[in-house]
C-alpha positions as CSV (number, residue, x, y, z in Angstrom):
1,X,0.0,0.0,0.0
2,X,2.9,2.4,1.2
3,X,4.6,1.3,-2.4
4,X,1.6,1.8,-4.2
5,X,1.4,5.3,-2.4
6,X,4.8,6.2,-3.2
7,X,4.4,5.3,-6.9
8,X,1.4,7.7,-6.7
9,X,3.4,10.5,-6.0
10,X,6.0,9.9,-8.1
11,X,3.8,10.6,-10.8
12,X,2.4,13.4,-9.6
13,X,5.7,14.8,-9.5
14,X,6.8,13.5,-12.6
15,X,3.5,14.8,-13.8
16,X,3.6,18.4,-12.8
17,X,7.3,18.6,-13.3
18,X,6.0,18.7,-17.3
19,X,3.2,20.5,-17.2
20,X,5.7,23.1,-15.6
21,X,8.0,22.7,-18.7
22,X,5.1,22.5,-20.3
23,X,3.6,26.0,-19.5
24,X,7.4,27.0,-19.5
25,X,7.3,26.6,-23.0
26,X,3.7,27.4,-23.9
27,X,4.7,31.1,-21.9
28,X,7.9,30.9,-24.1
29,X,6.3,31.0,-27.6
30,X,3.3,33.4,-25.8
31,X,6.4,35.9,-25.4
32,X,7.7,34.8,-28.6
33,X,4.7,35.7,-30.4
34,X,4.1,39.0,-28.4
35,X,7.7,40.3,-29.3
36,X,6.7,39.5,-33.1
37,X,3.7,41.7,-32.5
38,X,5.7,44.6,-30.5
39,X,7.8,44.4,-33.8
40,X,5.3,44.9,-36.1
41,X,3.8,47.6,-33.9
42,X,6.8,49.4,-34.2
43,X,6.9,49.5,-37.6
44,X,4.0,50.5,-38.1
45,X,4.4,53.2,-35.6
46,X,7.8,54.0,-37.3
47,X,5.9,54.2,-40.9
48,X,2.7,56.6,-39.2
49,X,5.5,58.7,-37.7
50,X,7.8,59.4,-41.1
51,X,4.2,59.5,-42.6
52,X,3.3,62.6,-40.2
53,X,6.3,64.3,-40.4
54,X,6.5,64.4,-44.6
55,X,3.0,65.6,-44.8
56,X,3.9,68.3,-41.6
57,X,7.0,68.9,-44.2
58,X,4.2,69.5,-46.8
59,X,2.3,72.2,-44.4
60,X,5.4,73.8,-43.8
61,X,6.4,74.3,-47.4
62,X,2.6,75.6,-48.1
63,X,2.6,77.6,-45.1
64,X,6.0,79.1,-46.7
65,X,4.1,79.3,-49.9
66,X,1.2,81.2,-48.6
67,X,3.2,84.0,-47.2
68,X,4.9,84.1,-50.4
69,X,1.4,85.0,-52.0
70,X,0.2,87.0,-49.3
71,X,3.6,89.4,-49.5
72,X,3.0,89.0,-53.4
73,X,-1.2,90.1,-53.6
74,X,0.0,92.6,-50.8
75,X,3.0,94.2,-53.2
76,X,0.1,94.3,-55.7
77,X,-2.7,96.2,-54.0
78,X,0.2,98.9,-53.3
79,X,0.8,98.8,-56.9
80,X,-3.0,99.0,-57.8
81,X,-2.9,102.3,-55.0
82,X,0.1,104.0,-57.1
83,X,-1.3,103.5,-60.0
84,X,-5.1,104.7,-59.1
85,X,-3.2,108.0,-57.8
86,X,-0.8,108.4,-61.4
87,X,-4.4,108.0,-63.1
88,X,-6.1,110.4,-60.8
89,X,-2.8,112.9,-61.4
90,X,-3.0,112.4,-65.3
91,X,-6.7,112.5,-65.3
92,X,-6.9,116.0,-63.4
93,X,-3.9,117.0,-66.3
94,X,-5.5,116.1,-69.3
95,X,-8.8,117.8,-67.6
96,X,-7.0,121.1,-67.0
97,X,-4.9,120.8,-70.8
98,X,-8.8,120.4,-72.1
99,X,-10.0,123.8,-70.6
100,X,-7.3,125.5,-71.3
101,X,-7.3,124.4,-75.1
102,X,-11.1,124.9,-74.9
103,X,-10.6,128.4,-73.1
104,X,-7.8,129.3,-76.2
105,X,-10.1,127.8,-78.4
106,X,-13.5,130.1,-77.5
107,X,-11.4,132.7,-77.5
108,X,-9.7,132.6,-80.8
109,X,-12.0,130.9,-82.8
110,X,-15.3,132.2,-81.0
111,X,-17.9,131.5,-83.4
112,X,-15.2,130.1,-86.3
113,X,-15.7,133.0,-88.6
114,X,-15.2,135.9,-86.4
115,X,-12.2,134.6,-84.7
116,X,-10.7,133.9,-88.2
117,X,-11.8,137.9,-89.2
118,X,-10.1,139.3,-85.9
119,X,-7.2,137.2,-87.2
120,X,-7.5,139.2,-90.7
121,X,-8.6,142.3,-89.1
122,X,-5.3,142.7,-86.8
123,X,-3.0,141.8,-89.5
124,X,-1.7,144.5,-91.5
125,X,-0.7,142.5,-94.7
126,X,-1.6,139.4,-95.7
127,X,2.1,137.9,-95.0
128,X,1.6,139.0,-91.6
129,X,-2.3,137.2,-91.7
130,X,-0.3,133.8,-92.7
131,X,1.9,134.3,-90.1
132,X,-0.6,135.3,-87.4
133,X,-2.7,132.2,-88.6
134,X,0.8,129.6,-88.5
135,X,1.0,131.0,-84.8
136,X,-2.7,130.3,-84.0
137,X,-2.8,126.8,-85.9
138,X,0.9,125.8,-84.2
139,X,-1.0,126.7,-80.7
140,X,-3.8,125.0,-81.2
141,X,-1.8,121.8,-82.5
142,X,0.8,122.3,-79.7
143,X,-2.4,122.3,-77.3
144,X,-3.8,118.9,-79.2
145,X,-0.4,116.9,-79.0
146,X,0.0,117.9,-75.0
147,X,-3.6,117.1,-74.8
148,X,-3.1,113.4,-76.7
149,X,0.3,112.6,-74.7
150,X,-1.6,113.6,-71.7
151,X,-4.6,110.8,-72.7
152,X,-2.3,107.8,-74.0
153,X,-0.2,108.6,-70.4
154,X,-3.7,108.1,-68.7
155,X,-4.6,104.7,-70.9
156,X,-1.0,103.7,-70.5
157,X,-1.8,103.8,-66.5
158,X,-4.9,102.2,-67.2
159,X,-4.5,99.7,-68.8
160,X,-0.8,98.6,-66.4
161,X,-3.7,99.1,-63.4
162,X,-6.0,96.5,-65.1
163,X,-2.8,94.1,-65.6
164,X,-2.0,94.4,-62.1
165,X,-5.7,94.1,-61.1
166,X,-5.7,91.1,-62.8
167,X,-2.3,89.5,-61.3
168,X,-3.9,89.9,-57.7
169,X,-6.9,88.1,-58.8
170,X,-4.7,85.2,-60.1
171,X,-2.3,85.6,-56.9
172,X,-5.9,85.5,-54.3
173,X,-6.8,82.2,-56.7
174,X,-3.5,80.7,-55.9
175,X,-3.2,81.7,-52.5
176,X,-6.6,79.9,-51.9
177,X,-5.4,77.0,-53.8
178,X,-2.3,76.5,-51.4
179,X,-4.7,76.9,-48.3
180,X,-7.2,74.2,-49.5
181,X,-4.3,72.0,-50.0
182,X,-2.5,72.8,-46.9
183,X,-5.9,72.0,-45.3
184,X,-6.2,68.5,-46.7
185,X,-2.8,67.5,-45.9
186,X,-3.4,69.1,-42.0
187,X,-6.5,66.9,-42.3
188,X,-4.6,63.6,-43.4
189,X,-1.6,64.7,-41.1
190,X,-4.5,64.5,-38.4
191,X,-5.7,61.6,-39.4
192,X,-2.4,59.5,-39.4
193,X,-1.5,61.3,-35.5
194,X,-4.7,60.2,-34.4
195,X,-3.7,56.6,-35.9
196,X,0.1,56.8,-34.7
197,X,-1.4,57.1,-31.4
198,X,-4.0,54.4,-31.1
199,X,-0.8,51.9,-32.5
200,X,1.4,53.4,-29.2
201,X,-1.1,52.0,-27.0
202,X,-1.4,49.3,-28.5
203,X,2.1,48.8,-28.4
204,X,2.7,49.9,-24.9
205,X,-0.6,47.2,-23.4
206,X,1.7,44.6,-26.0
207,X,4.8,45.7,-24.2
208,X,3.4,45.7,-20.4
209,X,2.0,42.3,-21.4
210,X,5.8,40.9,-22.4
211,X,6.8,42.3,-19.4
212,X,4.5,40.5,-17.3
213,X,5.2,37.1,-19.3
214,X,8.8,37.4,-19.0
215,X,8.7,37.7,-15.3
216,X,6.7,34.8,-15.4
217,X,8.9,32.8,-17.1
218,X,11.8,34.5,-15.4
219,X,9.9,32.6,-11.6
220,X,9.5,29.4,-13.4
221,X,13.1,29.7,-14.5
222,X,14.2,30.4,-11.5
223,X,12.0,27.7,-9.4
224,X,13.7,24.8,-11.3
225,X,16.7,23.5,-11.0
226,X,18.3,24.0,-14.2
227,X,19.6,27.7,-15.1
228,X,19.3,27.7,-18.9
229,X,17.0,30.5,-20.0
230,X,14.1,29.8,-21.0
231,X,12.9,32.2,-23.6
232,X,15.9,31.2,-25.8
233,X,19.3,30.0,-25.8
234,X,21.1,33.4,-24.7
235,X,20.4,34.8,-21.6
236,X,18.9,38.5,-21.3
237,X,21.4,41.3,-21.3
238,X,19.5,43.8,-19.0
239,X,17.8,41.6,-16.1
240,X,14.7,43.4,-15.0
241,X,14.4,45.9,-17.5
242,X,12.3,43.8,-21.3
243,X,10.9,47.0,-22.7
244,X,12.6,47.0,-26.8
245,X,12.7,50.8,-27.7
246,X,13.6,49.9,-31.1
247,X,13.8,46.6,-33.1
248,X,16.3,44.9,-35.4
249,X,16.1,45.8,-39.1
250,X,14.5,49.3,-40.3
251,X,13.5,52.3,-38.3
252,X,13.1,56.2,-38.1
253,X,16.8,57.4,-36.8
254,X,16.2,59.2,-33.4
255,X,19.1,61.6,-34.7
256,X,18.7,62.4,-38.5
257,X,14.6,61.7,-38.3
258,X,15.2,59.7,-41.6
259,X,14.7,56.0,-42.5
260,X,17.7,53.6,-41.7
261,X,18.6,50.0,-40.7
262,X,19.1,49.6,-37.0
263,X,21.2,46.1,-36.9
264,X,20.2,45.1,-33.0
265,X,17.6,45.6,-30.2
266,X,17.7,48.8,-27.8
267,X,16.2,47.7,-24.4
268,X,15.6,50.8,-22.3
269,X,17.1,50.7,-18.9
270,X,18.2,53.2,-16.4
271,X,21.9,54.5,-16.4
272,X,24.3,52.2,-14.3
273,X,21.8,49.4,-14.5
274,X,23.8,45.7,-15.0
275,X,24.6,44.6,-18.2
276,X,24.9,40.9,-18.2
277,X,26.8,38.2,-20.4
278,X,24.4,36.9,-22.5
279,X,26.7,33.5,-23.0
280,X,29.9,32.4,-22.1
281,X,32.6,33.1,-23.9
282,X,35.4,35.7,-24.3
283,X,35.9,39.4,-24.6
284,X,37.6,40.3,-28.4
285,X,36.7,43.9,-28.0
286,X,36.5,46.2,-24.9
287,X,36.6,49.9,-26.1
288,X,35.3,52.9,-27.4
289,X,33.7,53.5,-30.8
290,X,32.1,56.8,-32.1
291,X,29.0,55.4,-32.8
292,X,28.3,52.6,-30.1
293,X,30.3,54.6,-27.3
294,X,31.8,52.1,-24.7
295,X,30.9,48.9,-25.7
296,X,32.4,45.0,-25.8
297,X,32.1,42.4,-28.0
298,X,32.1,38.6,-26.8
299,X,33.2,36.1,-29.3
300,X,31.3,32.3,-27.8
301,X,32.6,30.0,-30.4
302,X,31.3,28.9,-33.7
303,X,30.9,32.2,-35.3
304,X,28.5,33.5,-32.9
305,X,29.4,37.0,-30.9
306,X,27.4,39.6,-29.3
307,X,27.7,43.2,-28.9
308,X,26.5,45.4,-26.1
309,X,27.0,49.3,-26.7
310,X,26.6,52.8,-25.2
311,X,27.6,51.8,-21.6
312,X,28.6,54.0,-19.0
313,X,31.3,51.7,-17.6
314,X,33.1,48.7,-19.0
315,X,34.0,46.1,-16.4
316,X,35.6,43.7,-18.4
317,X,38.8,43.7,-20.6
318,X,39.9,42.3,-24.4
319,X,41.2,38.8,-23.7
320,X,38.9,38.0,-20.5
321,X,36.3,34.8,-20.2
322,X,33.5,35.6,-18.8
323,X,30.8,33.4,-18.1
324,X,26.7,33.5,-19.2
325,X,25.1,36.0,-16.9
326,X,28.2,37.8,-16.0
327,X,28.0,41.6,-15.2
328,X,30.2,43.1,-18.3
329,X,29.0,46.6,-18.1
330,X,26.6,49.1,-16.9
331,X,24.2,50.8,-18.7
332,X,24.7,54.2,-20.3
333,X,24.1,56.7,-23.2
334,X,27.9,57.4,-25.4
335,X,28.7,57.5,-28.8
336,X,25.4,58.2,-31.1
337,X,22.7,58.0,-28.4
338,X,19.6,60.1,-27.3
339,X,18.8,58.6,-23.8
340,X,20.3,55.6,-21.4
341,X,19.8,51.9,-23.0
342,X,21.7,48.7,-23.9
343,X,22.3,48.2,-27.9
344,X,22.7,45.2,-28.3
345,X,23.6,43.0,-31.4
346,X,23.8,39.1,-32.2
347,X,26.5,37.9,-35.4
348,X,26.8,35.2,-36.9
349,X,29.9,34.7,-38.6
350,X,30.3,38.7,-38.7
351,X,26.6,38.9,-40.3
352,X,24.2,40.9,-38.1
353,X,21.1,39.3,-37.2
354,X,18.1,39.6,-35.2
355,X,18.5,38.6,-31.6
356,X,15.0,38.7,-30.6
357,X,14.8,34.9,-31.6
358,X,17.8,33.8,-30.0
359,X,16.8,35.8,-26.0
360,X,13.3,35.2,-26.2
């Protein structure tokens, strides 16, 4: 009975022994597919972003565009006001020319015949009528050619006011043009925000959710007797700190704001956090690089290294083993970096790969 009993609970054990490696690896492939999703979050994210910012590039150069036409319709209107007081100027001259010619006119030729006798009268020969008539008809024509240069002057105005008119009118129909596209692109611009932000919560619940899972896995690790990690076959580089802040493979550069290939993860973490060995192995670089900052390289055999960058200390040297889970670092923000994190990068063979598969 006492065997019987024994054998009972040897099964048991045996029997929730793999339903705990069982879970362990059902929560594995949970966190696996999670991460996938984060990733495709992210670049989704990444595509609404660069989406927002060219068509915020678009206001801008429309916004830029209006002002042009404003300042344009603007140097226009004070053109139309210069030339509405040159016409008022040349009207009020070709109005006085006309009376005096008229006055001249009345006066010499009062009546056409009578003018023309006092003309004959007052002239003592007849040479001296012809000359008296040359001085009358060279007045009179003097008078008329003023009097004409006066009106084209006037229709010259005119007509450059009606050409100017007429480029304000095009200028306003542009200038609305520009605002009814700058107010569709706003709208888009909008639309893709209001988009962009509904995917960064989604991304952060995905995220939180990872979290959780990984400290799950992290207690089941941890309550068994064998150390190997369980979401992959390298061990975490930042313990207590999962959140990816940007993926393997392409993204929006943090610095330049344009579209590049990011060739590791970034897991946020606070400055002077531990970074840990993600396998045994030994260190083949341990310096300082304008781009990744501090940062050391671990070569574990077989063509597989890792890379951990931007640290604010190094604790281990070129030539050193160090063993899986081994502080090598702490966390920082040199070389190219906006904010504290851990870059880090799995090769194989010198290739850069994606080491979301191989830690989780």
């Amino acid at each position: 009975m006492k065997r019987k009993s024994r054998t009972a609970v040897t099964i048991a054990a045996i029997t929730a022994m793999f339903l705990c490696m069982e879970t362990a690896m059902v929560s594995a492939a949970s966190l696996s597919e999670i991460r996938n999703d984060i990733k495709e979050k992210q670049q989704e994210l990444n595509e609404s972003r660069s989406q927002e910012k060219s068509l915020g590039d678009q206001v801008s150069e429309l916004e830029s565009q209006i002002n042009t036409k404003e300042n344009d319709i603007a140097e226009l209107e004070a053109a139309i006001s210069e030339a509405e007081v040159e016409l008022a100027e040349a009207e009020k001259k070709v109005e006085t020319q006309t009376e005096n010619l008229g006055g001249r006119l009345r006066n010499m030729y009062k009546n056409g015949s009578v003018g023309f006798m006092d003309v004959l009268l007052d002239s003592n020969s007849f040479s001296e009528f012809l000359t008296n008539l040359d001085l009358v008809e060279m007045i009179y024509e003097s008078d008329r050619d003023v009097l004409n240069e006066l009106e084209d002057a006037y229709d010259e105005i005119d007509k450059r006011k009606s050409e100017i008119e007429a480029a304000k009118t095009d200028a306003e129909e542009q200038k609305a043009a520009l605002e009814a596209d700058q107010a569709e692109i706003a709208e888009k611009k909008a639309a893709i925000a209001a988009d962009a932000e509904e995917t960064q919560k989604e991304l952060d619940k995905l995220e939180a959710d990872a979290q959780a899972l990984t400290a799950t896995i992290r207690n089941q690790g941890s309550s068994s007797s064998n150390s190997t990690y369980l979401g992959g076959e390298m061990a975490w580089p930042a313990p207590q700190y999962t959140r990816i802040s940007s993926y393997f493979a392409g993204r929006i550069d943090p610095i330049t704001g344009k579209k590049s290939n990011h060739g590791g993860l970034d897991l946020a973490a606070p400055g002077g956090s531990p970074i840990l060995a993600a396998n045994s192995g030994t260190g083949i670089i341990a310096g300082y690089h304008y781009s990744y900052g501090n940062y050391v390289v671990i070569d574990h055999g077989g063509g597989v290294s890792t890379l951990y960058g931007h640290s604010s200390k190094l604790l281990v040297s070129r030539g050193q083993k160090v063993s899986r889970g081994q502080q090598i670092a702490k966390v920082g923000t040199t070389g190219r970096s906006t904010g504290n994190h851990l870059h880090f990068e799995v090769r194989i063979n010198g290739q850069r790969v994606d080491p979301l598969p191989y830690i989780t």
